[in-house]
C-alpha positions in Angstrom: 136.8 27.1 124.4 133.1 27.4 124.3 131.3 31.0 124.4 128.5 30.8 126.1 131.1 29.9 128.9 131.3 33.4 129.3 127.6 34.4 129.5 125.3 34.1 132.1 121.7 32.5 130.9 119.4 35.4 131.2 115.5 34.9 130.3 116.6 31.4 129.1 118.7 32.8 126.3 122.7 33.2 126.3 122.9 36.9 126.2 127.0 38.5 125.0 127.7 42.2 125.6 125.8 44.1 123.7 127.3 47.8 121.5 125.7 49.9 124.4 127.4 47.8 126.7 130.9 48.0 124.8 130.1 51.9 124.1 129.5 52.8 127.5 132.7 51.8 128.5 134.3 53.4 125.8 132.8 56.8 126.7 134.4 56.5 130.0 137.7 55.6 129.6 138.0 57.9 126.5 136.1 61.0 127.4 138.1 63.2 127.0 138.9 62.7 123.4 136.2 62.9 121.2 138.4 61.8 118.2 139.8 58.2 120.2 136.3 57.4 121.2 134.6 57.5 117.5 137.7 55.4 116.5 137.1 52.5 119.3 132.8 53.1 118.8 134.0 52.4 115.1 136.0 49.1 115.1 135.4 48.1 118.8 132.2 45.7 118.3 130.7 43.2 120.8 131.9 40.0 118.5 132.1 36.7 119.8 136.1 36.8 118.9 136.2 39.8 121.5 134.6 38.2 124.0 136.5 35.2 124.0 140.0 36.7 123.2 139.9 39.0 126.1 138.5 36.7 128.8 140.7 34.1 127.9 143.8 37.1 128.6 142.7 37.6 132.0 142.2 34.5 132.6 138.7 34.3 133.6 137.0 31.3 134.9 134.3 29.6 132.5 131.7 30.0 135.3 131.9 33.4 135.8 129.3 35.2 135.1 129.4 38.6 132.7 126.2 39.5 132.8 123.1 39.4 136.2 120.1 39.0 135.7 118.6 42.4 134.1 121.4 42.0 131.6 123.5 44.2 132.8 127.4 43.7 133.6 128.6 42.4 136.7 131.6 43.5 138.1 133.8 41.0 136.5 132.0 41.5 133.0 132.9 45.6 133.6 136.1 44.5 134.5 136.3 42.3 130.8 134.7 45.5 129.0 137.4 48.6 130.7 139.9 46.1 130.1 139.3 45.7 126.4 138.8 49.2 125.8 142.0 50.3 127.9 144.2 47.7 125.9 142.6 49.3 122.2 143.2 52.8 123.9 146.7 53.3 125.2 149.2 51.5 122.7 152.6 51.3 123.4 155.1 51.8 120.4 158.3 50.9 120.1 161.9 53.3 119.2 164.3 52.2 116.8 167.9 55.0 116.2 166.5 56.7 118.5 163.5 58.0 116.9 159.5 56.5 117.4 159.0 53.6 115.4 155.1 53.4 114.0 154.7 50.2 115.3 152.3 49.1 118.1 153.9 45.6 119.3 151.4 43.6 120.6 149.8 40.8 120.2 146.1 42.5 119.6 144.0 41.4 116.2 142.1 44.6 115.4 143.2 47.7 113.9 142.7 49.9 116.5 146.0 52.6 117.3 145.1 54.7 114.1 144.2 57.6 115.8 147.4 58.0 117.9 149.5 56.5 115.1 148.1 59.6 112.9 149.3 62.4 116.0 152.4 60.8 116.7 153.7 61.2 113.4 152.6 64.5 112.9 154.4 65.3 115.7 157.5 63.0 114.7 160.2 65.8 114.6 159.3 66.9 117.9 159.1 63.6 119.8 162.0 62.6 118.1 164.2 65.7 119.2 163.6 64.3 123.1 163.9 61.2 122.7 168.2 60.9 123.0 167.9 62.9 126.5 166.1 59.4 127.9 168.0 57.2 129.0 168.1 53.9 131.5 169.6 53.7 134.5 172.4 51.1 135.0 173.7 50.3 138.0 176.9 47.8 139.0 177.9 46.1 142.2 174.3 45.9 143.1 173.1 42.8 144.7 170.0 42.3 142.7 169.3 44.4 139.8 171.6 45.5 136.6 169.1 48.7 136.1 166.6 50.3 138.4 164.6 52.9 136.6 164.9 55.9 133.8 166.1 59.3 133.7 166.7 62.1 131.9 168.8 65.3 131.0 167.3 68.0 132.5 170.6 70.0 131.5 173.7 70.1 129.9 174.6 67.0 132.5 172.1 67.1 134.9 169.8 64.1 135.0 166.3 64.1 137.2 164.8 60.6 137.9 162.9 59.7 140.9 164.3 59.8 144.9 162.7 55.8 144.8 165.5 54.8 141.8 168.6 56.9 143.3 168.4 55.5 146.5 168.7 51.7 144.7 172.6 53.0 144.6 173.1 56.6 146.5 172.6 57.6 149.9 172.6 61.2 151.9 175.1 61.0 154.4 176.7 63.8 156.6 179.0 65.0 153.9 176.3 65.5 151.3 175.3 62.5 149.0 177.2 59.2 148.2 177.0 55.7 146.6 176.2 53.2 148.9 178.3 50.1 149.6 177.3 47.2 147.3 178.5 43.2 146.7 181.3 42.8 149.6 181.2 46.3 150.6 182.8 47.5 147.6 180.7 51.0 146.4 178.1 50.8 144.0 178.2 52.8 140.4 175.9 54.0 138.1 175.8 54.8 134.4 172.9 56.1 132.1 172.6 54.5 129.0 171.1 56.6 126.1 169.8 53.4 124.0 168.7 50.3 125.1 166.4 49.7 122.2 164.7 46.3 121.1 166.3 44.3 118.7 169.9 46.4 118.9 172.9 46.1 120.8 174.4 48.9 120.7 174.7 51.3 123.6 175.4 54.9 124.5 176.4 55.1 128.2 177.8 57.8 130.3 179.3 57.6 133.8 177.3 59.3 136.6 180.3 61.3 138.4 177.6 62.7 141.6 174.6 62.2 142.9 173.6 65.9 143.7 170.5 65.9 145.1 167.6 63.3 146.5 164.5 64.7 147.6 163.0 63.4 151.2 160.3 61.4 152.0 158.2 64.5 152.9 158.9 66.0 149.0 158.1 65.0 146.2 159.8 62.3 144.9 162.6 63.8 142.6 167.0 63.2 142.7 169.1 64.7 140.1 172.4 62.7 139.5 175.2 64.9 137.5 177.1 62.9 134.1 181.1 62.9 133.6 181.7 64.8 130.8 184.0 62.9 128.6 186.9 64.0 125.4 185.3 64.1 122.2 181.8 62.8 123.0 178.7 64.7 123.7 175.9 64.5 126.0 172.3 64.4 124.4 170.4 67.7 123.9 168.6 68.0 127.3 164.8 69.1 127.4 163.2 72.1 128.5 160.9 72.3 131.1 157.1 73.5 130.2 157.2 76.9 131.6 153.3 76.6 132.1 151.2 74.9 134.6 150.2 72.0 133.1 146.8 71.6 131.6 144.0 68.8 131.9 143.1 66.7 128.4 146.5 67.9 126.9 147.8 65.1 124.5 151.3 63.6 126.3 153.5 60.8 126.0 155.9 58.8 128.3 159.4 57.8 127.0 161.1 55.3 129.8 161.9 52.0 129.7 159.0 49.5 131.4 159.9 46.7 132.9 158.4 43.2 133.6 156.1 43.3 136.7 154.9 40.0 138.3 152.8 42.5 141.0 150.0 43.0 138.1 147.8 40.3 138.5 146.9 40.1 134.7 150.2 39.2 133.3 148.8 37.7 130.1 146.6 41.4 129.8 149.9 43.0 130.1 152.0 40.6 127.6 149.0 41.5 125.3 149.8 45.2 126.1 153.5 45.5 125.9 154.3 42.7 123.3 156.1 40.9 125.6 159.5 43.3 125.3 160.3 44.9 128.7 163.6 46.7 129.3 163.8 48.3 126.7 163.3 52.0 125.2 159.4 52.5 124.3 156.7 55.3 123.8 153.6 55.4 125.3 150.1 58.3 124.5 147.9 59.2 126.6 146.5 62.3 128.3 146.9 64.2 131.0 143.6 63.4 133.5 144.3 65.9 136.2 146.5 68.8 138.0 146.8 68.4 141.5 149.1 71.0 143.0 152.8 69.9 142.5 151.4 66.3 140.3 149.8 65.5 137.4 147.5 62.2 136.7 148.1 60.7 133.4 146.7 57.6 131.7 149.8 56.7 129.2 150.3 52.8 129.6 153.1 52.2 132.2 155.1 49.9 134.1 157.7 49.5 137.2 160.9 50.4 134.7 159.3 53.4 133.7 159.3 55.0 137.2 161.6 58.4 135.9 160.1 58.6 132.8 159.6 61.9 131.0 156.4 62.6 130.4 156.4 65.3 127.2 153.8 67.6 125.6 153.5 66.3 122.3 152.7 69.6 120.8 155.7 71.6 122.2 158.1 68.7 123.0 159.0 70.7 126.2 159.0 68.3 129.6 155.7 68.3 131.5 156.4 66.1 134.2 158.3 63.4 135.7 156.5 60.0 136.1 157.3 58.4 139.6 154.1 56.0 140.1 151.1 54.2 138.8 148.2 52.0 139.1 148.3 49.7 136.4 145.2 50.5 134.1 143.7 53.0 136.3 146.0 55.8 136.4 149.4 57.2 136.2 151.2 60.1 138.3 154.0 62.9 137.7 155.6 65.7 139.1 154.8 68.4 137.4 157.3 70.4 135.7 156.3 73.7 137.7 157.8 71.9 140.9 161.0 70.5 138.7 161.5 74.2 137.8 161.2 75.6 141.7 
C-alpha cells in the first residue's frame, strides 16, 4: 500500500496530517480530561504508520482524498483523525475470575491505554466488588438467539436490564407479566449467567423465576426480572444505586457483555476496538458527557450485547445508570440511577 494514496497533492507536494491536525482532534474528543489528552498529544503523532494503519481499518479508498485544497481535512480525513483518536481513547479491557484484567485486547501498535490502565487499578477493589452482580442474559426455546442482552442485581434477587431485552422472552398480559411462547409454542425461559468470561468455560447461572416488571414504550426503558433462590448457593452481592444525581465529566465504566454488530459500518474499526472477542464479560472507561433529566450520555466504548449494562462510578462503585442505547463512536446513553431509584 502506497502513502501518498491517502493524501491529496496540495501546492504540488503530498501533504499527511500534520500534529495540529491530529491535536485538534484530540482536544475534542478528550476535553474533558485534561490528563487523557496530554497522554494521546504525547504518543499520538501524525506518522506515516498512523496514517496508513488506520485508513486501511476503515477501509478507505486509495482516491480519497484527506486533505482539500488549503490543507485542511475533508470530511473523510476528520472522519480518519476522530476515528484514530476514539480507538486510542476508550479501550476496552477484558475480566478474568471475575475481577478486571489489565489487559487492553486489541489489535492496536501503540502504547496508548496508560492513563486509564493507571485509574482502573487504583480503583481495582472497587470495580472488582461489582463486577459478580453482572451477568448475561440467556435465554432458551427462542427462535433466534441463545442470549439477548445484560443485567444486573439491583437487589438481593432483583435484576434491572432494559424493557428492549425482556421483551426478547416476556410479555405483559392481562394477569400481570409472562414468558412468551417460543419454538413450537412451547414457553420461553431465561437464566442469568454470572460469568461468561473469555477464554473460560465455566459458568454461574441462576433461573429467572418472574418477570416483575417491564416499563412501556412511553418510559424509560427499564424491566426488572426476579432470580430463584436456590439450597446452598448464593446470589452475587447486588449494587447500590448512586443516591446523587449524576454528575458531568465523572470517570465511569460499563460492565456488560458486547456483542458482534454487523449494523456498524466499520467492522474492521471495531475488530480493532474489541479484539475481535464478543460475548463475552468486558470493561469499558469513559466519562459521563451529559445529564439530561431521567438519562445520562456516556462515551465508554459499546456494543448491541451491552444494551443492560451497568454503568458504575469508579470512585464509589455505587450504580450510576443503566445503559440501554448507543451510537457507535459518538455517544452512549443510560438511565440514570435517580429514575432506577423512583
Amino acid at each position: 500500500m502506497k502513502l501518498h494514496a491517502f493524501w491529496r497533492r496540495v501546492g504540488g507536494k503530498m501533504k499527511p496530517f500534520t500534529q495540529e491536525h491530529l491535536n485538534e482532534t484530540v482536544q475534542r474528543v478528550a476535553a474533558r480530561d485534561d490528563e487523557l489528552r496530554k497522554e494521546l498529544q504525547d504518543k499520538l503523532q501524525p506518522s506515516d504508520e498512523l496514517v496508513e494503519e488506520q485508513a486501511e481499518t476503515l477501509g478507505f479508498a486509495k482516491a480519497i482524498p484527506l486533505l482539500d485544497k488549503n490543507a485542511k481535512p475533508t470530511r473523510e480525513g476528520r472522519r480518519l483523525l476522530e476515528t484514530i483518536v476514539r480507538a486510542e481513547a476508550h479501550p476496552v479491557l477484558l475480566i478474568r475470575d471475575n475481577t478486571v484484567a489489565f489487559e487492553i485486547l486489541s489489535t492496536r501498535r501503540r502504547d496508548t491505554g496508560t492513563t486509564w490502565i493507571s485509574r482502573l487499578r487504583d480503583r481495582a477493589s472497587t470495580i472488582n466488588g461489582v463486577i459478580p452482580a453482572v451477568g448475561r442474559v440467556e435465554v432458551s426455546n427462542h427462535p433466534d438467539y441463545t442470549w439477548v442482552g445484560t443485567g444486573w442485581l439491583l437487589d438481593h434477587d432483583l435484576i434491572v436490564t432494559n424493557r428492549h431485552v425482556a421483551r426478547e422472552f416476556a410479555r405483559r398480559g392481562q394477569q400481570g407479566f409472562s414468558f412468551r411462547a417460543g419454538l413450537d409454542g412451547v414457553s420461553m425461559s431465561c437464566t442469568l449467567d454470572f460469568l461468561e468470561e473469555y477464554e473460560r468455560s465455566s459458568e454461574s447461572t441462576f433461573i429467572v423465576e418472574s418477570v416483575v416488571w417491564i416499563s412501556s414504550y412511553s418510559d424509560t426503558d427499564v424491566a426488572f426480572l426476579r432470580l430463584r433462590q436456590e439450597p446452598q448457593r448464593t446470589f452475587p452481592s447486588p449494587v447500590p444505586l448512586c443516591e446523587t444525581t449524576p454528575v458531568e465529566d465523572a470517570f465511569i465504566a460499563t460492565i456488560g457483555y458486547p456483542a458482534r454488530d454487523n449494523r456498524i459500518p466499520d467492522q474492521r474499526l471495531v475488530r480493532r476496538l474489541f479484539g475481535d472477542v464478543y460475548e463475552k464479560k468486558r470493561l469499558a472507561p469513559g466519562q459521563i458527557m451529559r445529564v439530561n433529566g431521567d438519562e445520562i450520555e456516556h462515551d465508554c466504548s459499546t456494543l448491541g450485547g451491552n444494551s443492560g449494562s451497568l454503568v458504575m462510578d469508579l470512585t464509589t462503585g455505587c450504580a450510576v445508570g443503566l445503559h440501554f442505547a448507543g451510537q457507535y463512536m459518538t455517544a452512549n446513553y443510560a438511565v440514570s440511577s435517580t429514575k432506577l431509584a423512583s
